[in-house]
C-alpha positions as CSV (number, residue, x, y, z in Angstrom):
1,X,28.6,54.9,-0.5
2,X,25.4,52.8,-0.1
3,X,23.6,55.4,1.3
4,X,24.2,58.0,-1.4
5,X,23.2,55.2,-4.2
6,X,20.0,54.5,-2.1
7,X,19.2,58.1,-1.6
8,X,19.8,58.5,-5.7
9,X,17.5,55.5,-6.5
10,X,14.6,57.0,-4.4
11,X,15.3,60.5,-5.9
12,X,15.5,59.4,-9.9
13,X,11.8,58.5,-10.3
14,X,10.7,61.5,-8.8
15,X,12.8,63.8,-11.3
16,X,11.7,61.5,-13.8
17,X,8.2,62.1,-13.2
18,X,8.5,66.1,-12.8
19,X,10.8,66.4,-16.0
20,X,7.9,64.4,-17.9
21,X,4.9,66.4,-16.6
22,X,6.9,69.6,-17.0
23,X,7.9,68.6,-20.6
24,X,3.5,68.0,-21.4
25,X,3.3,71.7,-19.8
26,X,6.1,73.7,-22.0
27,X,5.3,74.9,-25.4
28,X,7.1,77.8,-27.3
29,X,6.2,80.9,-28.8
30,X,3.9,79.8,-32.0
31,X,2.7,76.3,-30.9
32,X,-1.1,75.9,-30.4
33,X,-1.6,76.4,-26.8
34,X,1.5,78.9,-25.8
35,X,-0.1,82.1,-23.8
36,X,2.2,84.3,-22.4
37,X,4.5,87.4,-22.3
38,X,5.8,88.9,-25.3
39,X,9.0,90.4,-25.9
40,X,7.9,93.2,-28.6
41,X,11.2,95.0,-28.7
42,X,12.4,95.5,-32.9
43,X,8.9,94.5,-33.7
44,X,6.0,96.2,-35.3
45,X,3.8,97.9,-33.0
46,X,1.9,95.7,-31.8
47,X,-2.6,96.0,-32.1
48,X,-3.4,95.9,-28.9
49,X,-7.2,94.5,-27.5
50,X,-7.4,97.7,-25.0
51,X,-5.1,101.2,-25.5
52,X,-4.6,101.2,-22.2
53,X,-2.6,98.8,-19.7
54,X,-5.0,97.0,-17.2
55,X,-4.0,96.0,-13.8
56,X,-5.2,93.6,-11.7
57,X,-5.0,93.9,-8.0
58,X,-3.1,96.7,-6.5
59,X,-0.3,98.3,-8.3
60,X,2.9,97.3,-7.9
61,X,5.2,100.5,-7.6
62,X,7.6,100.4,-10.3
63,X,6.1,97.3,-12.1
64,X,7.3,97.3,-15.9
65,X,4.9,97.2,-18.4
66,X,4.2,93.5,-19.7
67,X,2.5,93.0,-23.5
68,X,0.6,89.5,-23.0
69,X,-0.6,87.4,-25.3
70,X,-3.5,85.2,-23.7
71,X,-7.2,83.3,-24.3
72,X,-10.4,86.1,-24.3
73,X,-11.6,84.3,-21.4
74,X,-8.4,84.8,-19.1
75,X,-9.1,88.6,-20.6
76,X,-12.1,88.9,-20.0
77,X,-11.3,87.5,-15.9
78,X,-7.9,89.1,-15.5
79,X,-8.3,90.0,-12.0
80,X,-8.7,86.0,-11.8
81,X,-5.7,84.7,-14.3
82,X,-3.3,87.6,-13.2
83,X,-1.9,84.7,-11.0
84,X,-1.2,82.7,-14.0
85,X,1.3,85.0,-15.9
86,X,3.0,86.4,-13.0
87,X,1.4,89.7,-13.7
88,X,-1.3,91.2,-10.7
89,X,-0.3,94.3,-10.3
90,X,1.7,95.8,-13.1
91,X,0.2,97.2,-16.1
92,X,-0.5,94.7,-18.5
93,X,-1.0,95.4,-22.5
94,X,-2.9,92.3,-24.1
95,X,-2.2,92.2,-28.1
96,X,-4.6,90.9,-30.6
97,X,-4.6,87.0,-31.5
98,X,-4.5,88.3,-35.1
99,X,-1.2,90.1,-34.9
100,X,0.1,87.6,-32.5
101,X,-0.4,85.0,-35.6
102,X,0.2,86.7,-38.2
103,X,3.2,89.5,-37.4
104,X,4.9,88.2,-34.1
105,X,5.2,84.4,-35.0
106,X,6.2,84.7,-38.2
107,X,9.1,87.7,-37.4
108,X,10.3,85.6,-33.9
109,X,10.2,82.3,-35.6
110,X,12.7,84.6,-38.7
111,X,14.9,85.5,-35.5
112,X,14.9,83.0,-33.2
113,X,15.6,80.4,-35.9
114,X,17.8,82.8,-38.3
115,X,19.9,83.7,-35.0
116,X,19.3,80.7,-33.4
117,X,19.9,77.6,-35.4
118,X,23.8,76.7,-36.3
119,X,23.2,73.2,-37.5
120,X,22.1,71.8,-34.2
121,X,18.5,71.6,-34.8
122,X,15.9,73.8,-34.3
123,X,14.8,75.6,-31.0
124,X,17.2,73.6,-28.3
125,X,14.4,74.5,-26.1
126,X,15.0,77.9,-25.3
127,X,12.1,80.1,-24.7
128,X,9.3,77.9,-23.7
129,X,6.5,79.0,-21.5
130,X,3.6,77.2,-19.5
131,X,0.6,75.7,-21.6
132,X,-2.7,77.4,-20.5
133,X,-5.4,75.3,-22.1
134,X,-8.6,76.6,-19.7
């Protein structure tokens, strides 16, 4: 029994640390700082920056289609910030920042929270995604 409570009191502050850092790097769809991939389904078409996809590195065969909301500069260098979004190699869609902000929020934030919330608070974390701030 020792050994499992000494192996648990080496482990905790690890986890501890991890859940902390990881909690600094997860924001949600809306909150300043999310980038990321965009379920468009039920939504408005969405204004795109390019009309066609763009892929980085080679193709994937039978990579999906991804609609990607990120920063100009990670645009701009895709082939370099492919990594980043899980993306090189399947055709990637960026949408504007203007309909991200003013169409997408607003209609998510409507279903998420509409759907979402029974009294428990808002968001229970679901659907967060990795903070890219560079």
């Amino acid at each position: 029994m020792k050994r499992h409570s000494l192996w648990l009191a080496a482990l905790l502050p690890a986890l501890f640390s991890l859940n902390s850092h990881a909690d600094n790097l997860a924001v949600s769809i809306g909150q300043p700082g999310f980038y990321g991939t965009l379920n468009i389904g039920g939504y408005p078409p969405p204004q795109l920056i390019y009309g066609q996809p763009i892929v980085a590195g080679p193709p994937v065969y039978g990579a999906q289609p991804m609609y990607l909301y990120a920063p100009p500069k990670h645009v701009k260098h895709w082939d370099k910030n492919c990594r980043r979004y899980g993306a090189c190699g399947a055709p990637v869609y960026f949408v504007q920042e203007r309909w991200y902000k003013q169409v997408y929020v607003p209609q998510y934030r409507d279903r998420y929270y509409h759907d979402h919330d029974h009294g428990r608070g808002r968001g229970h974390g679901h659907h967060k995604h990795h903070r890219h701030d560079d």
